[in-house]
C-alpha positions, 0 to 999 in steps of 0.5 A: 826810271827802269833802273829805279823800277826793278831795283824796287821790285827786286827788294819788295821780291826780296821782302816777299820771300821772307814771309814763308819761312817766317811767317811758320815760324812764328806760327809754330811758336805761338802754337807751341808747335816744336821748332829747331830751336826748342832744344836751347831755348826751353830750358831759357824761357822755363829759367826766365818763368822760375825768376819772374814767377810766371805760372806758364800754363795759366791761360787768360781771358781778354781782361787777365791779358790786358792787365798784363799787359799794361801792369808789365808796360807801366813797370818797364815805363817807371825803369826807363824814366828811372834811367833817364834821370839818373844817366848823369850820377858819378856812379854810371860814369862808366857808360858815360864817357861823352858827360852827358847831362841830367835830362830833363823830366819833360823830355823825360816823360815823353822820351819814355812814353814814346819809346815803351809803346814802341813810337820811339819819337825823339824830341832830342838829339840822339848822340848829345843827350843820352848816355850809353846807359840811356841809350841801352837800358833806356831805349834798346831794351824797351825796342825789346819789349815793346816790340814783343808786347805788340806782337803778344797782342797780337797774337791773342787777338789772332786766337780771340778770331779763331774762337778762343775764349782764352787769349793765351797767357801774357808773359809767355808770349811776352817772353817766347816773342823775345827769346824765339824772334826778337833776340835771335834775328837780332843778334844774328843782324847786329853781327852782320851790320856791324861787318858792313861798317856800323860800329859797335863800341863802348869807348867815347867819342873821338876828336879828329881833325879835318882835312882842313887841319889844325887852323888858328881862329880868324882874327875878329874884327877891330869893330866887332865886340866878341860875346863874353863867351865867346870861344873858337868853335870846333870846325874853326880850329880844323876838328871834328867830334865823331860820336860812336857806341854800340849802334849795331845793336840798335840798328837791329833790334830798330828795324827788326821791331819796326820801333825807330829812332835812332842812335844819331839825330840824322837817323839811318840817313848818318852813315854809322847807322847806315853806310850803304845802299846794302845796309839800307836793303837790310834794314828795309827788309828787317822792318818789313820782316815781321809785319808781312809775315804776320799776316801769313801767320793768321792764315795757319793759325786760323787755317784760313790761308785764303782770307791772309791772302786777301788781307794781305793783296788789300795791303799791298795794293796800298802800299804799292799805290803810296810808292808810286804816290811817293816816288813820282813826284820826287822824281820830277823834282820842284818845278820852281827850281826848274823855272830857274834853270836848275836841271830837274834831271835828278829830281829832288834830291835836297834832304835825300842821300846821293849814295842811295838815290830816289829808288831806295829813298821812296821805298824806304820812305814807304815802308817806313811809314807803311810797317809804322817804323819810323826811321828815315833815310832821308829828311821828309820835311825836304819832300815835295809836299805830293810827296809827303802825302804817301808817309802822312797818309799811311799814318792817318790810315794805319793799316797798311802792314802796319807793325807787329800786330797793330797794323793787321788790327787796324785793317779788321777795324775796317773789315768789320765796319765794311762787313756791318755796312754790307750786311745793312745794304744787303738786309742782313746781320753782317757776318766776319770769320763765321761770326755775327758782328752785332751792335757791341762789336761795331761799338767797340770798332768805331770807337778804337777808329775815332781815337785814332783822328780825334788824338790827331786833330784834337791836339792840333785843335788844342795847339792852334787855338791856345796858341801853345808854342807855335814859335817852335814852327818856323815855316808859316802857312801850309807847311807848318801846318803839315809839320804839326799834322805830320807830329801828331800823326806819327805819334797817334800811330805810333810811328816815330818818324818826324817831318823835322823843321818843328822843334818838338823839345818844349813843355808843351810838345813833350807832354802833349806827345806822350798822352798821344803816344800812350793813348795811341797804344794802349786804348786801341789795343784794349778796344780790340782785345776786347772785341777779340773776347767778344769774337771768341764767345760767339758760336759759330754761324753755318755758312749759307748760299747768303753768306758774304764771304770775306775773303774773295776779291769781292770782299777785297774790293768793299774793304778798299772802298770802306778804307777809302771813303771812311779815311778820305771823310775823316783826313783829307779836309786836313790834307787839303789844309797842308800838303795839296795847298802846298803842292798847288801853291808851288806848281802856281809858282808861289812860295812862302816868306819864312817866319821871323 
């Protein structure tokens, strides 16, 4: 166990490190301050301006930002279902050398929906459903885009704080987030991962034989009557189909812009998109990267480093508690296996990678879930259900780091209501980086925090009482209970990571997820643009002796409790339901007959 300790500690020491440098960076970039690399990418962005017509000294209030936004995303959504559709026509043969077939428009829709608002949750199999043409155009480039347009918002919302009335102007930050951040890191890591064994290649996929070599099909039995289309199955006759493609590219641009997915149905645990307990470090750095260093930017931008630091001590005291919440049962393993006499020395390890162990697992389980990521390096449906609380919750929470912008959006949420509560406790109007917050702030906080459980338990409601596709759950009681709250949860948060176990691939589960995922997005963000405008329209409040100051350990420890009883009162009823009945049923010695 001290081995795992310092492994953990040395990569979140790592993560630490990277949000200095990164952090000013970004800073300079969206405060148009120069940089090192103005001298090669402003002609770049002034090209891409001239093509696209963008007027780049327009600046924008909230509701020019947020019609940008969603017109640019509704575009980018037609031309990636556009794409999907259209992967299996002779004319993309070229970028389909594996045949893959027509999509179908359910998947369709939700595929696009999903990876636009930067979820990318897949209700398919990623290596036998979409074309290399698909998989570019139709899921890397929106990894681009979506992960810029969440990280544009948020920076408008970071200068709605700092009493700009004018946010900005879209497109620019739209553009800048892609040449200055997203492109260069990626390239940068895509070099690197595919030097550490990922492939990157256009050929097909490629037939070996195993080691087992060439066997002839065993001879069916004189009894047995063979289906009419019956033929020898791959691994009968000692070969194997290995998939490949240009997955580095993915794999960066994946993690970098916390969207998830992935090339290959077992995710970053398939040893192309993650070979080694070095790849897996990388990418749990990449995807802690920019969530962490954005936090540190709001401090430069706002010049308010000290209310950054205490934000940020408010996330990571949660992330660290999830870890632990995460790594301790999963290293006492399943007392029911214990029972028997199976050896608990290596805790649970059924779905996990050996070459990773429980140390790099629970981390990279954390933070995926913790930066709304997304990808898996191991199977959460095989987690202890203790375990499966730390991804479950950081989703209902959705405020722990979070992805580019929308997590630290989150958490104001909460400072906002925790500074309303304080200041009715205290008698007076509350206050919030020298602004008053009055009732239409608070209205507009309230409601983007209740469209987070009402799209979660509604759906399941909806689910559950119309009995719609219920025989895509295959385990009965609290597990498949957890397994469509764990669906809906990463969806409403748009995370993207799945519990697997559920077959989301029906009518139902396609078009229900992707009104999820895109209301998940995009009424949030409009919510808190919104309440940006409103913040910059303010004048500023003097600070006085009765003033609450929001960033000292005082204000630290409201904002916890604000997040803890107002999180517990809305989702713990549902955790009870799920993994906790699960967790005293096996620590009872109970277990549940599958279905069928």
């Amino acid at each position: 166990m001290v081995f795992d300790v310092l492994q953990m500690a040395i990569v979140l020491a790592l993560a630490f490190l990277i949000v200095f440098p990164l952090g000013r960076y970004m800073a300079a970039v969206f405060m148009f301050k120069p940089t090192f690399a103005d001298r090669v990418l402003n002609p770049l962005d002034r090209g891409v301006y001239r093509v696209c017509g963008i007027k780049a000294e327009q600046e924008m209030g909230w509701r020019g930002y947020v019609k940008a936004m969603l017109l640019t995303n509704l575009a980018m959504w037609v031309l990636i279902f556009a794409t999907l559709e259209v992967q299996h026509l002779p004319a993309f043969g070229a970028l389909n050398p594996d045949g893959q077939g027509f999509v179908n428009p359910f998947l369709a829709f939700m595929q696009a929906s999903s990876f636009i608002t930067n979820t990318d949750w897949q209700n398919y199999g990623g290596e036998n459903t979409f074309s290399y043409l698909s998989q570019m155009l139709g899921l890397i480039f929106p990894m681009f885009t979506s992960a810029a347009t969440g990280l544009a918002c948020g920076v408008a919302f970071i200068r709605g704080l700092g009493g700009s009335v004018n946010l900005g102007n879209f497109y620019v930050d739209l553009t800048r987030a892609i040449t200055r951040i997203m492109l260069p890191l990626a390239l940068v890591f895509g070099i690197a991962f595919v030097g550490l064994g990922v492939p990157a290649t256009f050929d097909g996929a490629q037939q070996v034989t195993t080691l087992n070599g060439a066997l002839a099909p065993a001879s069916p039995s004189p009894s047995a009557t063979p289906a009419p289309d019956a033929t020898p199955s791959a691994t009968s006759q000692g070969q194997q189909t290995i998939t490949r493609g240009p997955v580095a590219a993915l794999v960066s641009i994946k993690h970098l812009g916390t969207n998830g997915g992935g090339w290959f149905n077992a995710n970053s645990a398939h040893p192309f998109e993650n070979p080694s307990p070095i790849t897996n470090v990388l990418e749990f750095l990449l995807m802690a990267a920019i969530p962490m260093s954005l936090i540190y930017m709001l401090g430069i931008m706002l010049d308010r480093k000290k209310q950054a630091w205490t934000f940020f001590a408010v996330m990571a005291a949660f992330f660290i508690a999830f870890l632990v919440v995460d790594y301790l049962p999963e290293k006492m393993g399943n007392p029911l296996l214990a029972s028997i006499g199976v050896s608990a020395a290596q805790g649970n390890m059924e779905g996990k990678e050996v070459r990773f162990g429980q140390a790099q697992t629970a981390l990279f389980t954390t933070g995926t879930t913790a930066f709304t990521t997304g990808t898996v390096d191991a199977m959460h449906d095989s987690m202890t259900p203790a375990g499966s609380i730390t991804p479950i919750s950081e989703m209902l929470l959705n405020i722990v780091f979070g992805g580019k912008g929308v997590g630290f959006i989150n958490l104001i949420i909460f400072a906002i209501l925790g500074a309303f509560l304080t200041g009715l406790m205290v008698g007076r109007t509350p206050e919030f980086l020298g602004k008053k917050i009055e009732a239409y702030e608070v209205k507009l906080a309230s409601i983007a925090f209740l469209m987070h459980p009402l799209l979660i338990l509604g759906f399941m409601a909806i689910t559950f009482a119309l009995q719609l596709d219920l025989s895509s759950i295959p385990n009965p009681n609290p597990h498949g209970f957890t397994e469509l709250l764990y669906m809906y949860t990463s969806q409403a948060a748009n995370n993207g990571s799945a519990f697997a176990g559920l077959n989301g691939n029906t009518p139902w589960f396609n078009v229900s997820g992707g009104i999820v995922v895109l209301l998940g997005r995009y009424v949030s963000i409009v919510l808190m643009l919104a309440l940006a405008g409103s913040m910059a329209a303010k004048k500023p409040v003097p600070m006085t002796i009765g003033t609450m100051r929001t960033d000292n350990r005082v204000f630290a420890g409201v904002l916890v409790g604000t997040i803890l009883i107002v999180g517990a009162l809305t989702f713990f009823p549902v955790l009870a339901l799920g993994p906790i009945a699960e967790q005293l049923a096996m620590a009872g010695g109970h277990t549940f007959a599958a279905a069928g």
